[in-house]
C-alpha positions as CSV (number, residue, x, y, z in Angstrom):
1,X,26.0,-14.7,4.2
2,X,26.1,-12.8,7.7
3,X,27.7,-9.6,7.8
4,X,28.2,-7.5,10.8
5,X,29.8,-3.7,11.8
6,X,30.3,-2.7,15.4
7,X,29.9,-3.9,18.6
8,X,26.6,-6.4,18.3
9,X,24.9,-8.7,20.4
10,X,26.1,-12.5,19.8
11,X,22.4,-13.5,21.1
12,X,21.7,-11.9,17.8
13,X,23.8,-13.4,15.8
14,X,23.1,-16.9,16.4
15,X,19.8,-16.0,15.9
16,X,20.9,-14.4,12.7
17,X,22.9,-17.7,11.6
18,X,19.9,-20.0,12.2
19,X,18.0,-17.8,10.2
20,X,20.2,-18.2,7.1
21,X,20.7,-21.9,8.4
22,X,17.4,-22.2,8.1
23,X,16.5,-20.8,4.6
24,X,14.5,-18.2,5.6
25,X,16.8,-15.6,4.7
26,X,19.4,-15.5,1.8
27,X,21.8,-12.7,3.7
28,X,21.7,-10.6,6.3
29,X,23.0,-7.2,7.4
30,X,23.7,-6.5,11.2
31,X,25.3,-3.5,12.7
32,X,25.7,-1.6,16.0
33,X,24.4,1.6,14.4
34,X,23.1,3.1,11.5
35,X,21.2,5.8,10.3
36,X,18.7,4.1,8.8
37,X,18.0,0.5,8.0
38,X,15.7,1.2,5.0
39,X,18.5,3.4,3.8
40,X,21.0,1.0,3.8
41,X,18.9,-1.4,2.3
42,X,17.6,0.6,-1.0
43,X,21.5,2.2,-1.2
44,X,22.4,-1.1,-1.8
45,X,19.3,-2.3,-4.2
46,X,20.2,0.8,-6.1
47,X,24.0,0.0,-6.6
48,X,23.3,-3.8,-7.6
49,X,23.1,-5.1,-10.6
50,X,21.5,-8.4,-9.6
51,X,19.0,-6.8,-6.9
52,X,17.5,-10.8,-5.9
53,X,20.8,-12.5,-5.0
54,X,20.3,-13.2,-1.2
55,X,16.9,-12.1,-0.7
56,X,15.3,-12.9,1.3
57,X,17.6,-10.2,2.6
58,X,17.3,-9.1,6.3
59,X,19.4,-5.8,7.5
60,X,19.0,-4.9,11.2
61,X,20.7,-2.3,13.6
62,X,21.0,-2.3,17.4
63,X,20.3,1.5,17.2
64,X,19.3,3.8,14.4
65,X,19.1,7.4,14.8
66,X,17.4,8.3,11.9
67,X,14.1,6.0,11.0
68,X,12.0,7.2,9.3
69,X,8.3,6.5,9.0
70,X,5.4,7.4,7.3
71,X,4.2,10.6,6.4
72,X,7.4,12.5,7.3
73,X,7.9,11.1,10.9
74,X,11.5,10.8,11.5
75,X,12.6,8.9,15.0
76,X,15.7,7.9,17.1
77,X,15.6,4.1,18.4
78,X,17.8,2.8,21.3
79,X,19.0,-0.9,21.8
80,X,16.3,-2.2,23.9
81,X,13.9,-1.7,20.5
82,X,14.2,-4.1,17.5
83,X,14.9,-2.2,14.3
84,X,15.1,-3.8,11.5
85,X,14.6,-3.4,7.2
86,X,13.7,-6.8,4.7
87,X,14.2,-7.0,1.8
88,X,11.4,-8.9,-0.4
89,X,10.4,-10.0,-4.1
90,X,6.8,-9.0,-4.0
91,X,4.0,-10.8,-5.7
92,X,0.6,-9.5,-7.1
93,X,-1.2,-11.1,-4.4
94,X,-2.0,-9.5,-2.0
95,X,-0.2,-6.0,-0.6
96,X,3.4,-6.4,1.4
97,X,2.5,-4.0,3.6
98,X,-0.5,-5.3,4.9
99,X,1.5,-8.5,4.6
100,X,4.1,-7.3,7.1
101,X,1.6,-5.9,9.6
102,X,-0.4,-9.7,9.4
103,X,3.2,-10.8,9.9
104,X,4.2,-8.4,13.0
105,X,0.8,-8.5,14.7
106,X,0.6,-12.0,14.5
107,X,4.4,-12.6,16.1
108,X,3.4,-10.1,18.7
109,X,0.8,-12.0,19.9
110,X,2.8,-15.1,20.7
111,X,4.5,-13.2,23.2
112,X,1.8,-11.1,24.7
113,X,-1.1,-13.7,25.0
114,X,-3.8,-13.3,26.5
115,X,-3.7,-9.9,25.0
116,X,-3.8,-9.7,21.1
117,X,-2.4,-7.4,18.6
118,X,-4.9,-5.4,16.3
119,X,-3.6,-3.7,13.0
120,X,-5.0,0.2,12.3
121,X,-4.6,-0.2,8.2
122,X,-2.8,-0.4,6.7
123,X,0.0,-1.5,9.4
124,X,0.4,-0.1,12.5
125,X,0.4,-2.6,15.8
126,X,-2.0,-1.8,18.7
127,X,-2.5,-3.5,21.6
128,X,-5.2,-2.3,23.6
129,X,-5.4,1.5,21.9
130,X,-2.0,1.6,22.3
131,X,0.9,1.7,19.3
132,X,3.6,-0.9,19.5
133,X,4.8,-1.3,16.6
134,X,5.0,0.0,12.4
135,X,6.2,-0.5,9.1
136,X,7.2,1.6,6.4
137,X,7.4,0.3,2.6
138,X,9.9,1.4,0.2
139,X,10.7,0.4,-3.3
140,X,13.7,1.6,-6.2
141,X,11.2,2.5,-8.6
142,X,13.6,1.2,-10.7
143,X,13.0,-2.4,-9.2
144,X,9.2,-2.6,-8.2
145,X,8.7,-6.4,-7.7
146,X,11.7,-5.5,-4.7
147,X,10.0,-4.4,-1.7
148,X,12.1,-3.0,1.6
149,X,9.9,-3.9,4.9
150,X,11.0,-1.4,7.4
151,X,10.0,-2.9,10.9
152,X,9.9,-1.1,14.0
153,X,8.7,-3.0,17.5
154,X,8.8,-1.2,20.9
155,X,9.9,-4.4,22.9
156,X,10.9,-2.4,26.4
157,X,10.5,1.8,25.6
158,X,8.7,3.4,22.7
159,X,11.6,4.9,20.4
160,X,11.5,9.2,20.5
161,X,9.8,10.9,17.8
162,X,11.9,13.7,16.7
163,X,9.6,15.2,14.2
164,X,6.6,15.3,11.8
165,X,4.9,16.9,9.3
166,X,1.3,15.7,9.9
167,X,0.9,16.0,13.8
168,X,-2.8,14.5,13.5
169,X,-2.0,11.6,15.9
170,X,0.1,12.4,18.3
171,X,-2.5,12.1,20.8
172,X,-2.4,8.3,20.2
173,X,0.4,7.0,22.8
174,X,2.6,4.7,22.3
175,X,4.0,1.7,23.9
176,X,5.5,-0.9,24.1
177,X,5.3,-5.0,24.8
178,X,7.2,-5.0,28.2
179,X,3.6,-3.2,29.3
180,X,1.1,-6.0,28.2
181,X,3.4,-9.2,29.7
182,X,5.3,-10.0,32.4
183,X,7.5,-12.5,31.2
184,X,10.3,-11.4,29.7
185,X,11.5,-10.4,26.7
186,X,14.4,-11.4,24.3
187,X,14.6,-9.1,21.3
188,X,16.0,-11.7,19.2
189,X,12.8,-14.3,20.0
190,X,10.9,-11.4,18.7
191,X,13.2,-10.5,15.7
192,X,12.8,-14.9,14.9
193,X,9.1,-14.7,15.2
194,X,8.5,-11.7,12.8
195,X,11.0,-12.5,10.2
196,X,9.6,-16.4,10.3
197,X,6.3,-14.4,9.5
198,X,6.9,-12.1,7.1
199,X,9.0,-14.8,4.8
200,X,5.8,-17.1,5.1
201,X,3.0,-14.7,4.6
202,X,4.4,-13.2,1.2
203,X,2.6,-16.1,-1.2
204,X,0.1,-17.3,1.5
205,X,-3.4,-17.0,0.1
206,X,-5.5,-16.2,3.5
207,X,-4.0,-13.1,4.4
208,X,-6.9,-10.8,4.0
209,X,-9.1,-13.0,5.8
210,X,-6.4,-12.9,8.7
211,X,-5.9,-9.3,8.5
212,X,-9.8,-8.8,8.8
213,X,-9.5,-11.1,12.1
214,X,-7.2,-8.2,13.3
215,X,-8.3,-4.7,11.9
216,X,-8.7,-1.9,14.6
217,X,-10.7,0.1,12.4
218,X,-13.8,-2.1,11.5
219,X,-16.8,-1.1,12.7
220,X,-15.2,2.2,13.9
221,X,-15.6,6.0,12.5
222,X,-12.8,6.9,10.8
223,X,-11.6,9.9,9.3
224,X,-9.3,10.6,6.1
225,X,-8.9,11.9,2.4
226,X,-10.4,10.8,0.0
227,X,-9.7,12.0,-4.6
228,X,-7.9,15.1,-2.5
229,X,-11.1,15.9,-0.2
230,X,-11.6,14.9,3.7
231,X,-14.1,12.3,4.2
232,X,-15.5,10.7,7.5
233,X,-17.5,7.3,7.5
234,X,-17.8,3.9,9.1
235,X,-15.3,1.7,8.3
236,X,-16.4,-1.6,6.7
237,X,-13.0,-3.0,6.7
238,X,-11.0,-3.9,3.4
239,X,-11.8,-5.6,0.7
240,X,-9.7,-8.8,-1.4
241,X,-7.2,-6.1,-3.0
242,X,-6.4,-4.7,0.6
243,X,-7.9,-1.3,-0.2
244,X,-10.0,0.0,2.9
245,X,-13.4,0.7,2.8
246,X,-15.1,3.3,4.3
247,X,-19.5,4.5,4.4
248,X,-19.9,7.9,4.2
249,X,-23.0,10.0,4.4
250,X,-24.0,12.1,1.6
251,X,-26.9,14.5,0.9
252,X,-28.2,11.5,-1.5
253,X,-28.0,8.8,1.0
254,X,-25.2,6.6,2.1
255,X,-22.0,5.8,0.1
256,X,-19.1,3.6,-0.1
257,X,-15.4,4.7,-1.4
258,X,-12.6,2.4,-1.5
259,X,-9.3,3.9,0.0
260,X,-6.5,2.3,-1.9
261,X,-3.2,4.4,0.5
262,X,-2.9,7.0,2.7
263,X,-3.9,7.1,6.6
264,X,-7.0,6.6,8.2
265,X,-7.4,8.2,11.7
266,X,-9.8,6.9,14.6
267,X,-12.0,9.7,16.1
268,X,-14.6,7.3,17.9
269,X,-15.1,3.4,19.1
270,X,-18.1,1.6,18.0
């Protein structure tokens, strides 16, 4: 079932259609603009009383002009970015939202190439030190085995960050796809590729190993917290359970902690 408010893009649409045509989603949500596509989506998980009817369950907006991201970030997106929230049943094996950065950095690649993607855990896109793309998780704690995806990708401008409360990377810049191609660019071949992705990834048992072949953050100083306390090390990469891992120096000799959440910020190449 497609359902659409506003003026929206028939391109989309069709795209949309196949989609559900196709199996690969259950429903999906499309409108013109919204406030916030992870918003809609965990408004409606919360008034449902069957929350997996239709998932997957895909809800996308040609605008939004309230995402939010992670660690308070809050941003306005126009139409020539793809915006867009799905709506999973997770599984125990492996963590959706390193799933849906494999997933996104992978579909990026097929339309940058020779350039490829890189992921700074646990899911930000780079490409070439520069952010194209995120993804903020969200559950109904209510509903924990339902994950919403929240998927932002820069495809022609980088969407405008309104505020933050952790202001610790701003110096990164961002970007956006239109800069590392010259071909160009149909938001809804992008929107196909990702949503192809992430629908496959969730079971597939080699995810690790394929977000090792992309981490930005391997063999590269890192800096974070760490049981409440800042902590700087070399970054080893993550291990089967997704958790980052990070050697630190101590008065006693090296040491390695496992970083299960949070952020991790660059402060020097290898």
């Amino acid at each position: 079932m497609l359902q659409t408010s506003g003026i929206v893009d028939k391109g989309t649409v069709e795209c949309l259609r196949k989609l559900i045509n196709d199996r690969v989603l259950g429903s999906a949500v499309y409108h013109e603009m919204t406030d916030s596509t992870n918003t809609l989506a965990l408004n409606d998980i919360a008034a449902s009383d069957n929350t997996a009817s239709g998932l997957p369950r895909l809800y996308l907006a040609d605008q939004q002009i309230a995402g939010r991201g992670r660690v308070g970030r809050t941003w306005h997106s126009s139409d020539d970015s793809l915006t867009l929230s799905v709506v999973v049943e997770t599984s125990t094996l492996f963590p959706i939202s390193l799933v849906a950065g494999v997933a996104v950095a992978e579909a990026v690649d097929a339309f940058i190439t020779p350039a490829s993607a890189q992921i700074k855990w646990p899911n930000d896109v780079y490409i070439q030190g520069t952010k194209v793309a995120g993804v903020l998780v969200e559950v109904n704690h209510k509903y924990p085995r339902i994950a919403v995806v929240g998927i932002g990708v820069n495809i022609q401008s980088a969407p405008i960050v309104h505020s933050t409360r952790d202001t610790s990377d701003t110096t990164v810049p961002a970007g956006s796809l239109a800069m590392f191609t010259t071909n160009s660019l149909n938001r809804f071949d992008v929107l196909d590729e990702i949503v192809r992705r992430l629908c496959a990834l969730a079971t597939a048992p080699d995810v690790a190993l394929r977000f090792r072949d992309k981490c930005y953050l391997t063999g590269n100083h890192v800096t974070l917290t760490h049981a409440g306390h800042p902590a700087q090390g070399r970054c080893l990469g993550i291990n089967e359970q997704g958790s980052l891992v990070v050697e630190t120096e101590t008065e006693s000799g090296s040491e390695r902690i496992i970083v299960q959440s949070g952020e991790a910020l660059l402060i020097r190449r290898k």
